[in-house]
LOZADREN-779505 format. One record per residue (C-alpha): residue number from 0; x, y, z. Coordinates in nm, 2 decimals, decimal comma. Each point is the difference from the previous one (the first is absolute). Layout:
! LOZADREN-779505
<r pos="NUM" x="X" y="Y" z="Z"/>
...
//
This chain:
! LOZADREN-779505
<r pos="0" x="2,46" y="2,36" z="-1,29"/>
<r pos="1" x="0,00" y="-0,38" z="0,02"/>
<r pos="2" x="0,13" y="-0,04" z="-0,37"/>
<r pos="3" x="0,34" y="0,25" z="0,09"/>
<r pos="4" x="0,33" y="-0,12" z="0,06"/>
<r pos="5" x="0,03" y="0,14" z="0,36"/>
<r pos="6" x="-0,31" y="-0,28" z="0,08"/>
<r pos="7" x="0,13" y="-0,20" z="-0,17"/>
<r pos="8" x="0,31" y="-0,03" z="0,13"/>
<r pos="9" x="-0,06" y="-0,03" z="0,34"/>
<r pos="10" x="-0,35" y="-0,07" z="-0,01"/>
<r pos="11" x="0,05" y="-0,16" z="0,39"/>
<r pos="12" x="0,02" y="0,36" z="0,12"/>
<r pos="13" x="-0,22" y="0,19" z="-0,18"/>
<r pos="14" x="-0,27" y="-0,21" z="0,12"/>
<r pos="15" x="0,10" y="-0,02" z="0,33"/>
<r pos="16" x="0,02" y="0,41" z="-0,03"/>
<r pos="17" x="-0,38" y="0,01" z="-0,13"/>
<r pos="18" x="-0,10" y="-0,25" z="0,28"/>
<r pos="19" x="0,16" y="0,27" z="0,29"/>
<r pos="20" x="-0,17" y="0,25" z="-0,18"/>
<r pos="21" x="-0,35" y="-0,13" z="0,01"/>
<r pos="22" x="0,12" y="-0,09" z="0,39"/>
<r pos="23" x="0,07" y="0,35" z="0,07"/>
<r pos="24" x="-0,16" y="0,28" z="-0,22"/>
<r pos="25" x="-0,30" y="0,18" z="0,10"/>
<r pos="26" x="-0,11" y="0,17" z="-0,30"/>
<r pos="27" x="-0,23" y="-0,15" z="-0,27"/>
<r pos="28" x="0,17" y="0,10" z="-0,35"/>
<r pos="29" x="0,30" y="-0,18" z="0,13"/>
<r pos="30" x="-0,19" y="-0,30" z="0,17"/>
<r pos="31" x="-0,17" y="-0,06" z="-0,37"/>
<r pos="32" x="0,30" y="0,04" z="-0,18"/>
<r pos="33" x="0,20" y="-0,25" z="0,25"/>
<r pos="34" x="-0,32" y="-0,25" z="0,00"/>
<r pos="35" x="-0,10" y="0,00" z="-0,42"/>
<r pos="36" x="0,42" y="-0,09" z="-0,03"/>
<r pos="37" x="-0,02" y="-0,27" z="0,27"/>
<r pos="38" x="-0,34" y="-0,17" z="-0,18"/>
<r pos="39" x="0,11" y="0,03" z="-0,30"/>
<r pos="40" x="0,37" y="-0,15" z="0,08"/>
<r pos="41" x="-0,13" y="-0,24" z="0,14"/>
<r pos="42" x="-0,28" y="-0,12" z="-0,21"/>
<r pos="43" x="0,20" y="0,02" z="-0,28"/>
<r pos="44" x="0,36" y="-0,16" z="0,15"/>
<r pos="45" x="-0,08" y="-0,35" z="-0,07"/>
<r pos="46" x="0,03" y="-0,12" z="0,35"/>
<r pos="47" x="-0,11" y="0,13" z="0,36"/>
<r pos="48" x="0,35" y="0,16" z="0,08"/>
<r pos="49" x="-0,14" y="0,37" z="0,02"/>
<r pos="50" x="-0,32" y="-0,14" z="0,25"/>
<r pos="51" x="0,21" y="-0,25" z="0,22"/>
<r pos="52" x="0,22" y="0,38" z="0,07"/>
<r pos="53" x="-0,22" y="0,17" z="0,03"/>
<r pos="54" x="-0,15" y="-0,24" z="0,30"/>
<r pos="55" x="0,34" y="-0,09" z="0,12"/>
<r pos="56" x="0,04" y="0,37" z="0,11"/>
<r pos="57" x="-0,30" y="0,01" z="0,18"/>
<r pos="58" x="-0,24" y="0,23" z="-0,28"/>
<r pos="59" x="-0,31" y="-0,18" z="0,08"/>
<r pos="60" x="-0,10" y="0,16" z="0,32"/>
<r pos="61" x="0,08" y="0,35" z="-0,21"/>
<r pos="62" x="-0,17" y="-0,09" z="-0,26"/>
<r pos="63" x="-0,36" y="-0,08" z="0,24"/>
<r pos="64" x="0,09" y="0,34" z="0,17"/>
<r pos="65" x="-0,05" y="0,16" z="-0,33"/>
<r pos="66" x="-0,26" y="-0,12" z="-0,12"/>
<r pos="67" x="-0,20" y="0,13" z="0,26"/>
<r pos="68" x="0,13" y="0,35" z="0,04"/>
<r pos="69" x="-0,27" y="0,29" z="-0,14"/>
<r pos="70" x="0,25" y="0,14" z="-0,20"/>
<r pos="71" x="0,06" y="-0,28" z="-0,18"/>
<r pos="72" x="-0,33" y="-0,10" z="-0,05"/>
<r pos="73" x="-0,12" y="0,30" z="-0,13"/>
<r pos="74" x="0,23" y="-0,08" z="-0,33"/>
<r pos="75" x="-0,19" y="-0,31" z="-0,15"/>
<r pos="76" x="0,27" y="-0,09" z="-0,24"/>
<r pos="77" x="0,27" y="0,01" z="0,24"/>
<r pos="78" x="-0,20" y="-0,22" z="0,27"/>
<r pos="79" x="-0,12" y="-0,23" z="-0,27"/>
<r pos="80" x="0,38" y="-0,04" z="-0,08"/>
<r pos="81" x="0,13" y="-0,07" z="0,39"/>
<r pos="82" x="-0,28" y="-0,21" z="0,03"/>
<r pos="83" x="0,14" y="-0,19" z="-0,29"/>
<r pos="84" x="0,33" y="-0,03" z="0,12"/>
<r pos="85" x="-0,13" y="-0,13" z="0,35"/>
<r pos="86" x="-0,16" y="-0,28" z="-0,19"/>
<r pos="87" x="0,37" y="-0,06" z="-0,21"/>
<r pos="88" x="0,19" y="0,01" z="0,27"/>
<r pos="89" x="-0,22" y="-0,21" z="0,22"/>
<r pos="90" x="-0,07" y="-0,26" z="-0,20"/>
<r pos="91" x="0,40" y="-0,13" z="-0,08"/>
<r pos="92" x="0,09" y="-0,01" z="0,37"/>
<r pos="93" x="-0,19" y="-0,14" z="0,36"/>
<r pos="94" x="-0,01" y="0,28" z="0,25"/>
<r pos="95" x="0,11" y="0,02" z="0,29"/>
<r pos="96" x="-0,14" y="0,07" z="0,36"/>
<r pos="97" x="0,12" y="0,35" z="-0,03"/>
<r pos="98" x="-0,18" y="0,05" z="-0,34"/>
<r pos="99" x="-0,29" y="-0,19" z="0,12"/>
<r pos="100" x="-0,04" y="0,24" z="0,31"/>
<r pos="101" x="-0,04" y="0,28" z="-0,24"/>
<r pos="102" x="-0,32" y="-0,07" z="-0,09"/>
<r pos="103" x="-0,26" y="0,05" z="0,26"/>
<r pos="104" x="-0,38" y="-0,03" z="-0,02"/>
<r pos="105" x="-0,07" y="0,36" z="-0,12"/>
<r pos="106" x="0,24" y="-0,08" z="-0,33"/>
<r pos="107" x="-0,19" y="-0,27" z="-0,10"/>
<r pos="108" x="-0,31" y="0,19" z="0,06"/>
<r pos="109" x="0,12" y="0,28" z="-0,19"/>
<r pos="110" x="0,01" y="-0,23" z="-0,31"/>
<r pos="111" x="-0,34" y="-0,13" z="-0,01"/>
<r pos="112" x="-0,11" y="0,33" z="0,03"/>
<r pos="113" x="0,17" y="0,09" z="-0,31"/>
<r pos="114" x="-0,17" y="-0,30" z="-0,16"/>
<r pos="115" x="-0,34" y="0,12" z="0,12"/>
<r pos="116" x="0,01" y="0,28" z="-0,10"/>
<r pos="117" x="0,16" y="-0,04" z="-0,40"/>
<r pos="118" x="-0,12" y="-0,14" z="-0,28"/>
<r pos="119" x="-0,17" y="-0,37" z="0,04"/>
<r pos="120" x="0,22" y="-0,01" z="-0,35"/>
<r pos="121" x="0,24" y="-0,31" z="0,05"/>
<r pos="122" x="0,20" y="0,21" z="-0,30"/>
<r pos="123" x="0,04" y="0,28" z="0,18"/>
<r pos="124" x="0,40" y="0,13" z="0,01"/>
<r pos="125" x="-0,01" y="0,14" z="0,33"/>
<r pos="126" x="-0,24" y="-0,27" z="0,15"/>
<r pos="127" x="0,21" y="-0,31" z="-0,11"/>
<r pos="128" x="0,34" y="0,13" z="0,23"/>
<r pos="129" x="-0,23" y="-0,03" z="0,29"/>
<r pos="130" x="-0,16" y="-0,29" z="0,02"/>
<r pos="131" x="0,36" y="-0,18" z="-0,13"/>
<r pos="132" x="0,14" y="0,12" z="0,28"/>
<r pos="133" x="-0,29" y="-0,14" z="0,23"/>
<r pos="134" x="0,07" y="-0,29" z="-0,18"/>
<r pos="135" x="0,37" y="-0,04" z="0,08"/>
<r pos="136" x="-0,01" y="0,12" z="0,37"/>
<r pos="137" x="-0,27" y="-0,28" z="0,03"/>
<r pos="138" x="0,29" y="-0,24" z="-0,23"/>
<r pos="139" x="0,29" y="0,10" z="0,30"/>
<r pos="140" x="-0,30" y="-0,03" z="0,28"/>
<r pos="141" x="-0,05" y="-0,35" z="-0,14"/>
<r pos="142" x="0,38" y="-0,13" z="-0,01"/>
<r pos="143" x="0,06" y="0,19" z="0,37"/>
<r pos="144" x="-0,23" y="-0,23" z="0,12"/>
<r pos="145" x="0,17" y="-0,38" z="-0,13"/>
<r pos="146" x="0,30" y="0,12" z="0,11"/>
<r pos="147" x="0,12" y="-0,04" z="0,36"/>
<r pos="148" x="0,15" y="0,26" z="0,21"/>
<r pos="149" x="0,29" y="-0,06" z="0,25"/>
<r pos="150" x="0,03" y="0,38" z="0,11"/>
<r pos="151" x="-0,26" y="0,00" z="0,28"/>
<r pos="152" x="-0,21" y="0,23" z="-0,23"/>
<r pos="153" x="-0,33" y="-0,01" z="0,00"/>
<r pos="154" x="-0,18" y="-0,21" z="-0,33"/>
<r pos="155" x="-0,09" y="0,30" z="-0,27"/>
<r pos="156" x="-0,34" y="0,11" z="-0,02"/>
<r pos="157" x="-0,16" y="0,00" z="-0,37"/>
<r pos="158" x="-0,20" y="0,33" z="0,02"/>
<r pos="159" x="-0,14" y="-0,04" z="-0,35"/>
<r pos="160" x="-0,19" y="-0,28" z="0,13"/>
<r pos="161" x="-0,10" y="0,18" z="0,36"/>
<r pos="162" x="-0,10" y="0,32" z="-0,19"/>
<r pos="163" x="-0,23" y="-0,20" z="-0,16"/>
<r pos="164" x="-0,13" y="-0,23" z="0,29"/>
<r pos="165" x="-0,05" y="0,37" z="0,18"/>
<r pos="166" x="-0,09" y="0,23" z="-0,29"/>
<r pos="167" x="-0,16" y="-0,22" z="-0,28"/>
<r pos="168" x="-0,33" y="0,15" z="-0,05"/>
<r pos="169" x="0,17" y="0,34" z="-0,06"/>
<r pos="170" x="0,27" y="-0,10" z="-0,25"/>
<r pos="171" x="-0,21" y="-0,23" z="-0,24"/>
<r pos="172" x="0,14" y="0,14" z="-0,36"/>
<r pos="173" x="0,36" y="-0,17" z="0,12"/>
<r pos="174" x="-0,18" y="-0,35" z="-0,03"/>
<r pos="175" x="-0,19" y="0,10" z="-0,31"/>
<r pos="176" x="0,31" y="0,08" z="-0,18"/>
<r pos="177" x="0,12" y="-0,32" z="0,09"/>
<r pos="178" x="-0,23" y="-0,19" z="-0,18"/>
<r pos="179" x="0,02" y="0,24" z="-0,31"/>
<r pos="180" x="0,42" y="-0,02" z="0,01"/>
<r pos="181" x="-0,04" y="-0,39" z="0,04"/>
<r pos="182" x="-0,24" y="-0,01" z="-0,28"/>
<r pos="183" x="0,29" y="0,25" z="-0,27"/>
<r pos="184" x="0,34" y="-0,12" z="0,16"/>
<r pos="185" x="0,20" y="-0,21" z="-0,28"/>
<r pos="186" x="0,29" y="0,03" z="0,21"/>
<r pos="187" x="0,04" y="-0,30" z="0,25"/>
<r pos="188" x="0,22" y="0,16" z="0,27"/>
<r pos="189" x="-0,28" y="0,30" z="0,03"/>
<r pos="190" x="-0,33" y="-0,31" z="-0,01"/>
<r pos="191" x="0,25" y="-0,17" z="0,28"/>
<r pos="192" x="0,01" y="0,30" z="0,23"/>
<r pos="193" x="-0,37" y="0,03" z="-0,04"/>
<r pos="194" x="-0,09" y="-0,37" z="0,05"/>
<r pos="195" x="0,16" y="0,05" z="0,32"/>
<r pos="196" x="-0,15" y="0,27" z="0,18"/>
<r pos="197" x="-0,32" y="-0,21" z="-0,14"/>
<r pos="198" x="0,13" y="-0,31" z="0,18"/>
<r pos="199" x="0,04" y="0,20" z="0,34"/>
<r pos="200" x="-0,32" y="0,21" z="-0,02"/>
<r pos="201" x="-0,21" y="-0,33" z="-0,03"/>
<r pos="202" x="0,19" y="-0,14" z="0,24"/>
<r pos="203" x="-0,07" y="0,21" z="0,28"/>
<r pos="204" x="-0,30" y="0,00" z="0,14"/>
<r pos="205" x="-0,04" y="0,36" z="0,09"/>
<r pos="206" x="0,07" y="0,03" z="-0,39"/>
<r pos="207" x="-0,21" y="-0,25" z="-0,17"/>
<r pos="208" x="-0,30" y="0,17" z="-0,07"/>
<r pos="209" x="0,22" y="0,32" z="-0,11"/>
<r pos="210" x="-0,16" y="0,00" z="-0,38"/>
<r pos="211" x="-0,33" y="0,09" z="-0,10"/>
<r pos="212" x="-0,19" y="-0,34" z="-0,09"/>
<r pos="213" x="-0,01" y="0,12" z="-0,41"/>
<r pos="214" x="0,35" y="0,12" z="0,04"/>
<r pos="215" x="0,07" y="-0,37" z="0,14"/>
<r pos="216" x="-0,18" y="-0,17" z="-0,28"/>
<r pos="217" x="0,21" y="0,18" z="-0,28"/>
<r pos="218" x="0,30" y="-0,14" z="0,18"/>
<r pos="219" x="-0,12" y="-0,35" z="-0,02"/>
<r pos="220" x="-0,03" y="0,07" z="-0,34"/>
<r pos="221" x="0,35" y="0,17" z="-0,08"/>
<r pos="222" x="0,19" y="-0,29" z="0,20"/>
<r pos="223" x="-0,19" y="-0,26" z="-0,20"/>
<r pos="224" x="0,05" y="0,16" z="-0,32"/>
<r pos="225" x="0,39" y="0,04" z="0,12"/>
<r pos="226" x="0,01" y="-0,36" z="0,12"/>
<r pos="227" x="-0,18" y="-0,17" z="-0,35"/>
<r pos="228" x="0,27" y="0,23" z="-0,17"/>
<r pos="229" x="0,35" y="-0,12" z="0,14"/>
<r pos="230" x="0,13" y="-0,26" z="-0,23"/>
<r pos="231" x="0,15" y="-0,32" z="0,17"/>
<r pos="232" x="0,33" y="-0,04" z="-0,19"/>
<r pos="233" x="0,17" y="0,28" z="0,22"/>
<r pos="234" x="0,20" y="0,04" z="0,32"/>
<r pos="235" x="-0,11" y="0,40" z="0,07"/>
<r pos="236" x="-0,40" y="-0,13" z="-0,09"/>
<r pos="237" x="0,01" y="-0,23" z="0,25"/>
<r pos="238" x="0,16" y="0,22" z="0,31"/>
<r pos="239" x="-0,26" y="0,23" z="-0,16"/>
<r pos="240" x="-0,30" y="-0,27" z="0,02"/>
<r pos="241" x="0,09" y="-0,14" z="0,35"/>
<r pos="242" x="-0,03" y="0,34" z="0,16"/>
<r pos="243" x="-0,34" y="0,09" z="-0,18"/>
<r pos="244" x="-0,11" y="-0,29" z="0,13"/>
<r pos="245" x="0,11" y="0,03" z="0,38"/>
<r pos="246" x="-0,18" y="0,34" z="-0,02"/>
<r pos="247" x="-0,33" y="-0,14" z="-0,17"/>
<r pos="248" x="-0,02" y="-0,24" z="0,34"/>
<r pos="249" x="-0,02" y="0,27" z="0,23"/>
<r pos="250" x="-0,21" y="0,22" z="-0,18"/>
<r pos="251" x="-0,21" y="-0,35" z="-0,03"/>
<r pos="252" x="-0,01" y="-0,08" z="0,39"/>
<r pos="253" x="0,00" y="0,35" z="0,12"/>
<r pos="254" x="-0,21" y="0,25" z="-0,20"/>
<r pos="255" x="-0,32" y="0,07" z="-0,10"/>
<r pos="256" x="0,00" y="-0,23" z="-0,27"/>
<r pos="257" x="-0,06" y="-0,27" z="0,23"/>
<r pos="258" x="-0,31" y="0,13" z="0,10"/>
<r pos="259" x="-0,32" y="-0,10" z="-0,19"/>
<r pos="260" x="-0,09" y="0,08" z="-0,33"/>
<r pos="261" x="0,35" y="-0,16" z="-0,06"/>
<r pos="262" x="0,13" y="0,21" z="-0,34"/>
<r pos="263" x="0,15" y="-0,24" z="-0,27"/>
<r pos="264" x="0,03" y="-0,35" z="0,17"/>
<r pos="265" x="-0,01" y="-0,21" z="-0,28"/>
<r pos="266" x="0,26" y="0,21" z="-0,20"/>
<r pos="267" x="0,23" y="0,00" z="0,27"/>
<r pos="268" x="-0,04" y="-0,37" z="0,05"/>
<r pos="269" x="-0,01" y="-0,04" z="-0,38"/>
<r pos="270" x="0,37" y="0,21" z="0,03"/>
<r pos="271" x="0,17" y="-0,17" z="0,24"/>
<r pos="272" x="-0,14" y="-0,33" z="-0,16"/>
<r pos="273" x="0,19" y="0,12" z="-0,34"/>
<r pos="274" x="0,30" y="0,06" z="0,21"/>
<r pos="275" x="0,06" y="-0,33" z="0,12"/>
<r pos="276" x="-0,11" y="-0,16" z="-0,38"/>
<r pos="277" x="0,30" y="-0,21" z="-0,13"/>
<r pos="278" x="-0,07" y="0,00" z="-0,43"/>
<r pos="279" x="0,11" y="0,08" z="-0,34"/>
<r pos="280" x="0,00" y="0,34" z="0,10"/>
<r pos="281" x="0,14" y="0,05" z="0,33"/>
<r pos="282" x="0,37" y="-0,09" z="0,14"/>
<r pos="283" x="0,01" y="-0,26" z="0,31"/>
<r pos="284" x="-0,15" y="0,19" z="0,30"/>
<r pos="285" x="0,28" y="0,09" z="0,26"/>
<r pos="286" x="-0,08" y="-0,14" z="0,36"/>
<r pos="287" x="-0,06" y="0,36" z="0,08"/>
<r pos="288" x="-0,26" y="0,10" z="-0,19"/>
<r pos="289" x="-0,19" y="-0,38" z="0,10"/>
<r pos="290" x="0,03" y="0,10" z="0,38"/>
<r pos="291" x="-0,12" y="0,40" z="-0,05"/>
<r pos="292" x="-0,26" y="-0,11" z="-0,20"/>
<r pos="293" x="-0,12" y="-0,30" z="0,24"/>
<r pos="294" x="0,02" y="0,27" z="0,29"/>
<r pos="295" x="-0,22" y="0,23" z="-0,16"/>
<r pos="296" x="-0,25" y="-0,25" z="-0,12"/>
<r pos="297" x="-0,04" y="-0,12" z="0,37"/>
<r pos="298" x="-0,18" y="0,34" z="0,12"/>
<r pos="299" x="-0,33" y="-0,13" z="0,10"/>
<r pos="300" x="-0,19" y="0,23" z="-0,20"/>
<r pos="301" x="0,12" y="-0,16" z="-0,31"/>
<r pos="302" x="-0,09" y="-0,32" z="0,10"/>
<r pos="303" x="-0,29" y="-0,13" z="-0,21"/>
<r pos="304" x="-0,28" y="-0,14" z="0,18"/>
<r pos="305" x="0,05" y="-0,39" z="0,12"/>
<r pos="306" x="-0,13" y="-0,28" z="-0,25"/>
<r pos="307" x="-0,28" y="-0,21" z="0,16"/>
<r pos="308" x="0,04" y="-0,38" z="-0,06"/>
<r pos="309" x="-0,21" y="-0,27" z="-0,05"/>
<r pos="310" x="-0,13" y="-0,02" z="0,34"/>
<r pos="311" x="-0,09" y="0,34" z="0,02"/>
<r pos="312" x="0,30" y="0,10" z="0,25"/>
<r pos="313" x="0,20" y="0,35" z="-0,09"/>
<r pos="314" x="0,33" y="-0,18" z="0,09"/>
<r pos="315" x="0,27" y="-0,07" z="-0,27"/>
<r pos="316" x="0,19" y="-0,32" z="0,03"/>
<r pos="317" x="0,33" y="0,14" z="-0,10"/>
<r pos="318" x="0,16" y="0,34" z="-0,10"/>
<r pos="319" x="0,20" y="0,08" z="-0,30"/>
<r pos="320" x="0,29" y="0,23" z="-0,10"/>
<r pos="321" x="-0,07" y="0,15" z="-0,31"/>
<r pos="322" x="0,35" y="-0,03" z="-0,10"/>
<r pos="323" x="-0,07" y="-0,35" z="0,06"/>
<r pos="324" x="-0,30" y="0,02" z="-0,23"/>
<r pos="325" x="0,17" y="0,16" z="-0,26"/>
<r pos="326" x="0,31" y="-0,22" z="-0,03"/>
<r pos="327" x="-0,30" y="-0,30" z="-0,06"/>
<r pos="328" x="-0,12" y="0,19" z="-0,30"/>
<r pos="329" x="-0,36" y="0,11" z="0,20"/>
<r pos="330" x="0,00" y="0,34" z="-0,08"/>
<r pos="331" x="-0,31" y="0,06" z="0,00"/>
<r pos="332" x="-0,07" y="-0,14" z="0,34"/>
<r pos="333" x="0,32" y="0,17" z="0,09"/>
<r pos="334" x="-0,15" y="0,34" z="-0,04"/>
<r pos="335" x="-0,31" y="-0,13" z="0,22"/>
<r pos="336" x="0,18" y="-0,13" z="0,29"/>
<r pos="337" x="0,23" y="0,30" z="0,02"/>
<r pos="338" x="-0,17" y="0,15" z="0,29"/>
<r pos="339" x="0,05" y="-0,29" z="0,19"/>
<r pos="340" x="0,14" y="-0,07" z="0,29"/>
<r pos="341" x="0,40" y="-0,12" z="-0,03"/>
<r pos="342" x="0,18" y="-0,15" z="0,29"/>
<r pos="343" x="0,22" y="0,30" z="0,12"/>
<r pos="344" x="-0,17" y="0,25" z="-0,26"/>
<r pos="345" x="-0,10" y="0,26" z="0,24"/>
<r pos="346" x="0,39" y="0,02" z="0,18"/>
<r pos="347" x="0,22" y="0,28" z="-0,11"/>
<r pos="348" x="0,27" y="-0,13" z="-0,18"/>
<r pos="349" x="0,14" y="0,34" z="-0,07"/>
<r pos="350" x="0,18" y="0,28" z="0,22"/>
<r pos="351" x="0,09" y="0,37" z="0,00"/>
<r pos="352" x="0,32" y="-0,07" z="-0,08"/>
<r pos="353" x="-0,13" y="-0,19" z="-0,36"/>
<r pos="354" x="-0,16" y="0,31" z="-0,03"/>
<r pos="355" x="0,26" y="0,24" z="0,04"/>
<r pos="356" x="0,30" y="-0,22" z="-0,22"/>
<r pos="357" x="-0,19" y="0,03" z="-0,37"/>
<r pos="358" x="0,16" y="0,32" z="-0,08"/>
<r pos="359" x="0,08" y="0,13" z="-0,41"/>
<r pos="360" x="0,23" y="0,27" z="-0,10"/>
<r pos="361" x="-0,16" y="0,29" z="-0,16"/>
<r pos="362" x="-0,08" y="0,01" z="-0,35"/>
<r pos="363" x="-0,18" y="-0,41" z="-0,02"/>
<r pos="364" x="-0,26" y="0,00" z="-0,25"/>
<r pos="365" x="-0,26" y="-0,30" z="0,16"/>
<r pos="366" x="-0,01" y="-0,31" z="-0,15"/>
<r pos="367" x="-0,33" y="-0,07" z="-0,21"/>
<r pos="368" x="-0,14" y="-0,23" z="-0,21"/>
<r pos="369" x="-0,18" y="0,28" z="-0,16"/>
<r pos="370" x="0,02" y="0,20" z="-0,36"/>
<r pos="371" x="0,11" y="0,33" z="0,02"/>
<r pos="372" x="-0,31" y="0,10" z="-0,13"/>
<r pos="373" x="-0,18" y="-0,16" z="0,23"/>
<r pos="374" x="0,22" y="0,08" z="0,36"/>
<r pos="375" x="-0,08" y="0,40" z="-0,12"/>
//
């Protein structure tokens, strides 16, 4: 149909056509006909014409309604599909307060339960719609809240992150699938919609402690093995790096990893250390990374225990940047004096709204430093 002359010659209103009928029709042969046309238009257009439409005339309240109905759910390929399409269409275009009020509490909870209760199998075709679509309601939840409304309307209410605060003991698998996505994703705009439902789940303290403590050590592993990975010569690497490493600071200051036994402080110190290092085999380290980095190596848990001078005293007589100790060539006592204390270390020098503007289009392979052989 979408390779015929009558498409393409007026392709305009033959879209606008499928887009009414996915608005209106009731009955599922049609809906799946009308939604596999619509994805696969629009997937394959070269640009987000079909999606920004399909938003424009108001299909993402249908599509939430649809989701949901029994009918439809009782036809997995068909759900899988409008589930899909609610990611597609959500992702091009910021909803409004109209779309936003069509997703209540009980929607959100009807996702997790769909996550509980399939496969813990990050590959899994109908599992992956869902959580993507968790993961761009929490995208539009996070740039709702930089942006100021002059309506009188009350702020919107990210009810990803309240199902959680209210229901995290009962929908676990969600956060466990984070981790394992995080760990496979080559594509950066997918490992940036991740990073932030990480940055906002650490940052919340009725969230914090939402992982299992092992779950929480393999994803201090994965970001450091993500973070050692991004090479230094690129403009996408480095959006990529600063927002791993405003996530790793919450996740140090807030969860259980700042609880004794402390998991992996001298390789996080011994990462953040490398980060900062100026040599034959790193680019010059953007202000950026040297403030994230001396943020996150100001959590007092890192901090190594205070050097005892001659007279027997625990005080120190001065304190150290370890930029400042790698630019004199001290490396080595660079990566000891990480953990300490810097003047203004320990003040956020980020914001939501940092957050929420590193956004990639579909499709972005990651940067990496890495062989082929050795990324699979």
């Amino acid at each position: 149909m979408l390779e015929g002359e009558l498409f393409a010659t007026h392709k305009e209103y033959v879209r606008r056509q499928m887009i009414y009928c996915l608005l209106q029709e009731e009955d599922n042969p049609t809906i799946h006909l009308v939604a596999a046309l619509l994805l696969y238009d629009g997937r394959n257009s070269g640009d987000d014409v079909v999606f920004e439409m399909m938003h424009k005339e108001g299909s993402f309240p249908r599509l939430v309604e649809l989701v949901q109905l029994e009918s439809v759910q009782e036809e997995t390929r068909l759900h899988q599909m409008l589930l899909e399409l609610l990611y597609e269409s959500s992702r091009v275009q910021r909803l409004d307060w109209e779309d936003f009020a069509a997703v209540n509490d009980n929607f959100i909870l009807y996702l997790l339960e769909i996550i509980e209760g399939a496969s813990d199998d990050a590959d899994d075709p109908y599992h992956y719609p869902v959580i993507r679509v968790l993961l761009v309601l929490n995208e539009q939840y996070l740039v709702a809240s930089t942006s100021h409304h002059k309506d009188g309307r009350p702020p919107v209410t990210n009810r990803l992150i309240k199902a959680l605060s209210s229901h995290g003991m009962t929908y676990k698998t969600f956060g466990c699938n984070l981790i394992l996505l995080l760990n496979r994703e080559s594509e950066t705009s997918l490992q940036l919609l991740i990073l932030k439902v990480l940055y906002l789940v650490f940052g919340n303290p009725s969230t914090a402690e939402y992982f299992y403590t092992n779950d929480l050590h393999v994803l201090i592993d994965v970001i450091l093995r993500n973070l050692i990975d991004l090479p230094h010569d690129s403009t996408a690497a480095n959006a990529l790096r600063h927002t791993y490493l405003r996530v790793l600071y919450p996740i140090l200051t807030n969860s259980q990893i700042g609880k004794p036994p402390h998991y992996k402080c001298d390789d996080i110190l011994r990462l953040l250390h490398l980060l900062v290092t100026s040599g034959n085999h790193f680019a010059p380290v953007d202000d950026t990374t040297q403030r994230l980095v001396i943020r996150c190596t100001s959590v007092p848990w890192l901090q190594p225990p205070p050097a005892k001078n001659k007279s027997g005293s625990g005080d120190n007589d001065t304190t150290t940047s370890p930029v400042d100790y790698v630019a004199n060539g001290q490396k080595e006592l660079a990566r000891r004096a990480l953990g300490m204390s810097v003047q203004d270390g320990g003040e956020s020098s980020t914001s939501v709204l940092e957050i929420a503007s590193h956004t990639e289009k579909p499709g972005v392979q990651t940067p990496s430093i890495m062989h082929p052989e050795q990324a699979s």
